[in-house]
Phi, psi and omega in degrees: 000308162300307179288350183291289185309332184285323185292332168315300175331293165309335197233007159268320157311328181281326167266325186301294236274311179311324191264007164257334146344303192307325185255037188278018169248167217293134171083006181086016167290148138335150172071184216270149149336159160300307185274346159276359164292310190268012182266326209281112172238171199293006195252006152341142182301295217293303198293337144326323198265327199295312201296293189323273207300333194277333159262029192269159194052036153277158181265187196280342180239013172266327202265329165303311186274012186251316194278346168310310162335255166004282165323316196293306200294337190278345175252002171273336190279315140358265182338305219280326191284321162339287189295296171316315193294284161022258167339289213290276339207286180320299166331310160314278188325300172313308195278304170295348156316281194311316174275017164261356179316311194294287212304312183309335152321297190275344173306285189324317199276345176076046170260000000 
């Protein structure tokens, strides 16, 4: 019976301890910090294995030029995400605006 609770222990610690990465960003949000976002570079293992395989038996300026290619579409899909992450941001913001109106609204007007 002790021994059963102590591995029950262990392994609700084990789970408790696992899940708090997931709220390791500012305010108890999902996903990664601010400062791992901002250590994160276009030199990731997958974009190495990727730039590799798309040159490989490239000559030297057929090969500059397919990964200047690469690069370029990964900070426009970068940008792009950017810009929709924004938006939706704005959209919230806007929508949580709008529903304190009517009341500040009827405050003014003394309704």
């Amino acid at each position: 019976m002790t021994m059963g609770r102590i591995v029950m222990g262990t392994l609700l610690a084990g789970l408790i301890s696992s899940s708090i990465p997931v709220l390791a960003a500012d305010g108890g949000q999902r996903g990664a910090s601010a400062s791992a976002y901002q250590h994160a570079s276009d030199e990731a293992v997958f974009t190495r294995i990727g730039d590799w395989f798309a040159t490989l038996g490239k000559s030297g300026f057929e090969k500059d030029s397919v990964l200047a290619q690469r690069r370029a579409a990964r900070v426009t899909t970068r940008t792009q995400r950017a810009i929709e992450h924004q938006a939706s941001h704005a959209e919230h913001g806007l929508r949580e605006a709008g529903k304190g109106l009517p009341k500040g609204l009827d405050r003014m007007t003394g309704q």
